[in-house]
C-alpha positions as CSV (number, residue, x, y, z in Angstrom):
1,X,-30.9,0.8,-55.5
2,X,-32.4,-2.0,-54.3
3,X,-29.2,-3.7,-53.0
4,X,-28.2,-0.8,-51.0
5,X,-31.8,-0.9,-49.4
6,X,-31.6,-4.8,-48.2
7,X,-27.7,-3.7,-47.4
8,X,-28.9,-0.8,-44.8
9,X,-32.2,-2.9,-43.3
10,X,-29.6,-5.5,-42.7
11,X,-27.5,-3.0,-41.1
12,X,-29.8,-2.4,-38.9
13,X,-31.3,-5.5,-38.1
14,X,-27.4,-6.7,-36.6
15,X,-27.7,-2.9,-34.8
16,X,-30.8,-4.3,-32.8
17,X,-29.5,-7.9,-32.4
18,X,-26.5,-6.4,-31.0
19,X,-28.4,-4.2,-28.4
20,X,-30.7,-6.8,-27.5
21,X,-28.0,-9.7,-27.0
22,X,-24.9,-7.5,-25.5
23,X,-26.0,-4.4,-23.8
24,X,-29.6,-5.5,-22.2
25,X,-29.4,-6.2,-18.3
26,X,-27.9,-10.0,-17.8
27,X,-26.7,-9.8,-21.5
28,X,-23.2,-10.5,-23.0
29,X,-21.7,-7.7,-21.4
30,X,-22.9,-8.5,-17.6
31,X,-21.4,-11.9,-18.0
32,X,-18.5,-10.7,-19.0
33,X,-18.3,-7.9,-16.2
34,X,-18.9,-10.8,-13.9
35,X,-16.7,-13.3,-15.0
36,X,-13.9,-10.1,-14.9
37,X,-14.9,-9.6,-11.4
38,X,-14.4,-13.2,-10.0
39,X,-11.0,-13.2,-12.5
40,X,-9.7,-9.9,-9.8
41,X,-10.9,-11.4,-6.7
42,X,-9.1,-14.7,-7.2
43,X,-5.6,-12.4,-8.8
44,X,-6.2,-10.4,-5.7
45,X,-6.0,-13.6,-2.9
46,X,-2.8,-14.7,-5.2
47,X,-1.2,-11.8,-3.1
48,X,-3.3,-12.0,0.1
49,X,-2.3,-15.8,2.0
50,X,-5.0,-15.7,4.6
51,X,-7.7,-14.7,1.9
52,X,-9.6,-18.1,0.6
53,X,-10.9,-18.9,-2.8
54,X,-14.6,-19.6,-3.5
């Protein structure tokens, strides 16, 4: 009984570490929105001649 206790309050404690790190504004996932972002732009000016790069 005890195992399954530490097994589910460890459980939760990498729930919260994972909302605080990935989802919270300028977390993980922003970064990775933004870095996605600047990926398209510089696809998109592959296919546009007169468009410059950053």
């Amino acid at each position: 009984m005890r195992s399954i206790l530490v097994t589910v309050m460890m459980l939760i404690v990498v729930a919260v570490i994972f909302v605080n790190v990935v989802t919270r504004d300028g977390g993980l996932q922003d970064a990775i929105e933004d870095q996605g972002n600047i990926a398209i732009t510089r696809i998109q000016t592959l296919y546009d001649p007169n468009a410059r790069l950053n």
